[in-house]
Each structure stands twice: as structure tokens, then as C-alpha cells.
N, C-alpha and C positions, 0 to 999 in steps of 0.2 A: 598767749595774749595777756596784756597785764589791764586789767578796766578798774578803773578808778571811776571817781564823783557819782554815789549815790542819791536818787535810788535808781537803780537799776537790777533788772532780772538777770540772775547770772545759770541758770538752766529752769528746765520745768516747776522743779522744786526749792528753789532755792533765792531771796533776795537780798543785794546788797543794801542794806538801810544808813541811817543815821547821818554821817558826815565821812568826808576824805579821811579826818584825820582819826577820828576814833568809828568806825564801822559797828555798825549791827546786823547780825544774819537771821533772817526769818527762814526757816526752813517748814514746810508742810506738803503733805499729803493725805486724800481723802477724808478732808474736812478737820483735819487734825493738824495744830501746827505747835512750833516752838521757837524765843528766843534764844538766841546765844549769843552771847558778851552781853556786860552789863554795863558797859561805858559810862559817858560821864554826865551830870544832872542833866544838861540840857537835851542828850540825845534821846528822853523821855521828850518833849512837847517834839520834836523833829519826828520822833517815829509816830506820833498821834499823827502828825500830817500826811505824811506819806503814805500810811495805810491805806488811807482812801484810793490812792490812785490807782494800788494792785487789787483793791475788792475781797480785802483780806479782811473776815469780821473779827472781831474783837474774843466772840465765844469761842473762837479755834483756836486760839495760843492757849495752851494749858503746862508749859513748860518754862520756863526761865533759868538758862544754864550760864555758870559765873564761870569762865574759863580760870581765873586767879585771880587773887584778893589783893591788886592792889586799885586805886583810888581811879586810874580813870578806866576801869573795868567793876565797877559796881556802884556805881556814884546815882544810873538811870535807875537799878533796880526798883527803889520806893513808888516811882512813876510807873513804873513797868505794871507794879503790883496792883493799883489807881485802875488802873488800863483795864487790866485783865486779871478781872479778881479771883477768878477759879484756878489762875496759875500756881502752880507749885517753884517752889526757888530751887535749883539744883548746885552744889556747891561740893569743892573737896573739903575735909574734914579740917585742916590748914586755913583753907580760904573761910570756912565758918565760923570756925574759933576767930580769926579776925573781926570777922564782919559784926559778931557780937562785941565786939570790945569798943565798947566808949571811948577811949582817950585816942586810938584806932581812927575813927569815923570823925572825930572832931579835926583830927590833923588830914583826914581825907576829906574834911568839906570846905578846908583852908584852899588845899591845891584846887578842888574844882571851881570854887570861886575867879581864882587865878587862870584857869584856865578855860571859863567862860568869858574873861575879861579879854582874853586872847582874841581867842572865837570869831568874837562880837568888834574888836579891832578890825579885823582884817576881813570882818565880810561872811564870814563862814555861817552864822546863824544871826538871828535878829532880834530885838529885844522881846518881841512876841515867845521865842526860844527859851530864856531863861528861865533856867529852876527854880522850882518852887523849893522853898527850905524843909527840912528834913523835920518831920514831926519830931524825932526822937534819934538820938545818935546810937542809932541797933540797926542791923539790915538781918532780917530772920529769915535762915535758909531750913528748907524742908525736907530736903534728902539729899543724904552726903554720896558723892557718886566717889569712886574709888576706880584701880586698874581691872579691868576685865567685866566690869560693869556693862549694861545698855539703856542707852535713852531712846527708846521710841517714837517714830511718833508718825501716824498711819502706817502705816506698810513701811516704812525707814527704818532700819536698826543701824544705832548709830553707837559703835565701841567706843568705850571711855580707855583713855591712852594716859598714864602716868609720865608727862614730861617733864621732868625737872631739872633746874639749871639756871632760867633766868627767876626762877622763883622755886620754893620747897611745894606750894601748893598750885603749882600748874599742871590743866590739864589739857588732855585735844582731843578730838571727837572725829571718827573716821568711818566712813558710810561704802562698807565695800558694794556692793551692788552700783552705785550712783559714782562712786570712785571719787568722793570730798572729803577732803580733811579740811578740818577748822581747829588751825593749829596754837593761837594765842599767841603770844611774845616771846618764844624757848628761839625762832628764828633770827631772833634781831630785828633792831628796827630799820625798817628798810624804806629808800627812800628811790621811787620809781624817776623820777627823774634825771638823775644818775645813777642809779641802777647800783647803787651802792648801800652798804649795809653799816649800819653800829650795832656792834655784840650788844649784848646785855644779860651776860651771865651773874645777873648778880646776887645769886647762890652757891652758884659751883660751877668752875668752868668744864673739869671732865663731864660731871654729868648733861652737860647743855647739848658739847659735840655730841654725845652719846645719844642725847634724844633728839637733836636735828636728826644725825645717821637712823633713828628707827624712824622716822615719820618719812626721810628721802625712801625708805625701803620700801614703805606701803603702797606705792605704783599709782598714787592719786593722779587723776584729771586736772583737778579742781583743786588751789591750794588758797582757804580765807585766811587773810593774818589780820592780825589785832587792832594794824593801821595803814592805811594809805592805799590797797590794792586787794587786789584778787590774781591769781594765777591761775591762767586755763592752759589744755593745751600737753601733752606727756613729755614734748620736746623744752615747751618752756618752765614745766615746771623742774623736769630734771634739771634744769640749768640754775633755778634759783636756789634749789636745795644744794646744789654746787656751790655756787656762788656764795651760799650762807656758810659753808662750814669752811670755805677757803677764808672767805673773811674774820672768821671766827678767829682760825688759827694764827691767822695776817696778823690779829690784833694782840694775842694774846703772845705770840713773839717779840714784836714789837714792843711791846711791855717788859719782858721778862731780858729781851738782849737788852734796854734803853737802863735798868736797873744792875744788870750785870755790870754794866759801862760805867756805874757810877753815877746816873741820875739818882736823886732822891725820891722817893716813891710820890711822898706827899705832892714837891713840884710837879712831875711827871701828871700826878692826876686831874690837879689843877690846870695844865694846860690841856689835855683832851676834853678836861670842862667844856674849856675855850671854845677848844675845837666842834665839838658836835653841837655846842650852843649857838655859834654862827651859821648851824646849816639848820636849826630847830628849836626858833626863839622862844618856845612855847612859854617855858619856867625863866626866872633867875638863871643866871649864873652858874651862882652857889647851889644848886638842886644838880646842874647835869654834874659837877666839879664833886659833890658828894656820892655821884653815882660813878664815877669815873674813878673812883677811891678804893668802892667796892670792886670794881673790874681790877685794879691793879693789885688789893688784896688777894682776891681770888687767883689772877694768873701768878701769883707768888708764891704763895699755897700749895698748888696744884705742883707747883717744880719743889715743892721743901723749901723756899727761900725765904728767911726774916721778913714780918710785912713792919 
């Protein structure tokens, strides 16, 4: 099953919060609970709402986990902290050293601005929703989790999984008893609707395959991504962890024969700009066209070939 449009309870322990398009997971048991993702400004006043509804008190969140440091995964944190002041911030050592960097946080509270403008376009949140501004351009994290790490939290142990590929400092967090992975962006962005995927290795393309194939291995029920959905289900999730790394590959051929051929890389990147920007107007242009740069570097890279 793929459920979208939060909030909605996605098992006993588990809710999906925030928005469609950037998600936040409350996870808790026995009195004890925790964040994960730290999305983007507004999904702070969105998740103050919604709490109410599950009877989730505020003194139970004492964790806050940044899956990776970029802008619309830590953007709520500051809100987060407002919320739930006993909470600890949990971060890789990567995603921290960013989040402390000033010139960092000023260019990530450009995009979120941008991407509350969005939001607030088309319906998604309301002006009530919008973020409050950032006392200070720092997001101070409290413990660096690293691979083979655990975050707790009542009776849950939940393995800290080093995935990288669509970022150096992604991580994903997998709860063998309960059988959820909360996997962050190493999947692509995936777009339930058609049921189709954009890579986004925009680190390292081997390392990305690499880390889709360990998190398809972990036999999850339950798979939370970064945006638009949730995967239940051992049948459907195996199918999307398929479906990720076929596309991955799809895309990263397609790049590398489209070059081979004599395409220019730079044209080339510019039009998959195009391309994924017609299906997810969220940024400019020029934002997916600079990401689409990185993808065409990387699968270049990856074969030996001049970028």
C-alpha cells in the first residue's frame, strides 16, 4: 500500500505528520517518543497542529533525528526545539558540521522561504503555517549518530544505517522488531502518482545503488521516505526498492550513452532540469538544472569519463 496525505497513523507506533510533500515521522512507545526528519520551516507550526489530534503530549518527544543536512530536511528543527524543549537533536557528524555553518543556513533559509511560497501557492499549508524566522543562522545538534549506532526510544531500537550517495551525510534508521525503515532521499524522489522515480545521487552514484541494495535487503514492512509517501506491505515494498534501483540505473545509462553519443554534458543537464521541473515545480528552473549537473557529473565519474 502506498498512503500519502498526512496526518495519518501508519502502525501502532508510528505517524505520518507534516505535509505530502516533505513528511515527518513521530515514532513512540511507552510514553517515550521521537522525531524524525527535520523538514522544512513551516512543518514546525503543521506538526504543532496535528499533535493534538493523536493525544501525543509534547513531554514525550525527547529525540529529534535529522536524517541529512540539506535545507528542506532541517529547516522545522528550530520549531521542533520551541516544541519540545527536552529534546536532544540527533545528526551525522557531516549533517552537523553543516548545520553549524552560517553561510549554510542563510542560503537554506533562502530555499525554504521559496518553498513556503510554494506550499502556500497551491494550497498545501496556510498562512497560519508559516515560519517563524530563525533566531540565528546555527541549528545545534546534540549527538552525532554514526553507522551501527541506536536510537531508542521506549522499547524501539532503532539501527542508525550509514546511506550514502544521494548525500555524504545520509542516514536511515531501521527498527527490526517493528520491520520500518526510514530511509531519507538515498531512494530518489519518488513520485506516487506515476509511480516513477528521479535519482538523486548527488554524491556518488555507485555508492547510492549500494545503499538502496542494503536497505532493499533489510526485509522491511514499512518503508518512510523523505517525501510524498509511505510504503507498506513486503510485496510492495519489494517492488519499490526494485523499482528504485532499476530507475537509478535507467537514469544513469541514459546519461552516460546520451554523452557517449556526443551530447554535451552541460546541455544534457539543463534539459533533465527541464525535465523533472515540469513534473515538480517546487524551485526555479535553474535549482533542478544545477542538480541535474551533479547527476550527470557523477554518472561520468562513476564510468572514468571527462565531466
Amino acid at each position: 500500500m502506498i498512503i500519502t496525505n498526512p496526518p495519518v497513523a501508519i502502525t501502532d507506533n508510528l505517524l505520518l505528520l507534516g505535509t505530502t510533500d516533505y513528511p515527518i515521522y513521530l515514532v513512540y512507545e511507552g510514553g517515550d517518543a521521537a522525531v524524525v526528519e527535520g523538514g522544512i520551516g513551516a512543518c514546525g507550526p503543521v506538526l504543532e497542529q496535528q499533535l493534538a489530534k493523536f493525544g501525543v503530549g509534547r513531554e514525550m518527544v525527547k529525540q529529534i533525528v535529522v536524517t541529512h543536512g540539506h535545507p528542506d530536511h532541517v529547516m522545522a528543527v528550530p520549531a521542533f526545539r520551541r516544541m519540545f524543549p527536552g529534546a536532544h537533536v540527533l545528526a551525522s557528524q557531516i549533517a552537523a558540521a553543516t548545520m553549524a555553518n552560517e553561510k549554510a543556513i542563510g542560503f537554506f533559509t533562502k530555499i525554504d522561504g521559496a518553498l513556503t511560497t510554494w506550499l502556500l501557492d497551491k494550497g498545501a499549508i496556510t498562512e497560519s503555517q508559516k515560519p517563524q524566522a530563525l533566531a540565528e543562522l546555527k541549528i545545534a545538534v546534540d549527538r552525532i549518530l554514526k553507522e551501527g549506532d541506536t536510537v531508542a526510544v521506549g522499547g524501539l531500537k532503532f539501527n542508525v544505517i550509514a546511506t550514502p550517495g544521494h548525500s555524504d551525510c545520509s542516514l536511515s534508521l531501521f527498527e527490526p522488531a517493528q520491520e520500518i525503515a526510514i530511509v531519507a532521499d538515498v531512494t530518489g524522489f519518488y513520485m506516487p502518482a506515476t509511480k516513477t522515480w528521479w535519482p538523486m545521487y548527488f554524491s556518488d552514484y555507485g555508492a547510492c545503488v549500494n545503499s538502496i541494495r542494503r536497505l532493499a535487503a533489510l526485509g522491511a514492512e514499512v518503508v518512510c521516505l523523505s517525501h510524498n509517501a509511505v510504503i507498506t506491505g513486503a510485496d510492495e515494498v519489494k517492488k519499490y526498492f526494485e523499482g528504485a534501483i532499476a530507475s537509478t540505473e535507467a537514469y544513469h545509462k541514459r546519461i552516460v550513452d546520451a554523452v557517449k553519443g556526443g551530447k554535451d554534458p552541460r546541455a544534457l543537464a539543463g534539459e533533465l532540469g527541464v525535465e523533472i521541473h515540469a513534473q515538480t515545480g517546487s524551485l526555479p528552473v535553474d535549482f533542478f538544472q544545477k542538480n541535474c549537473s551533479l547527476l550527470v557529473k557523477n554518472s561520468l565519474k562513476h564510468e572514468g569519463m571527462s565531466v
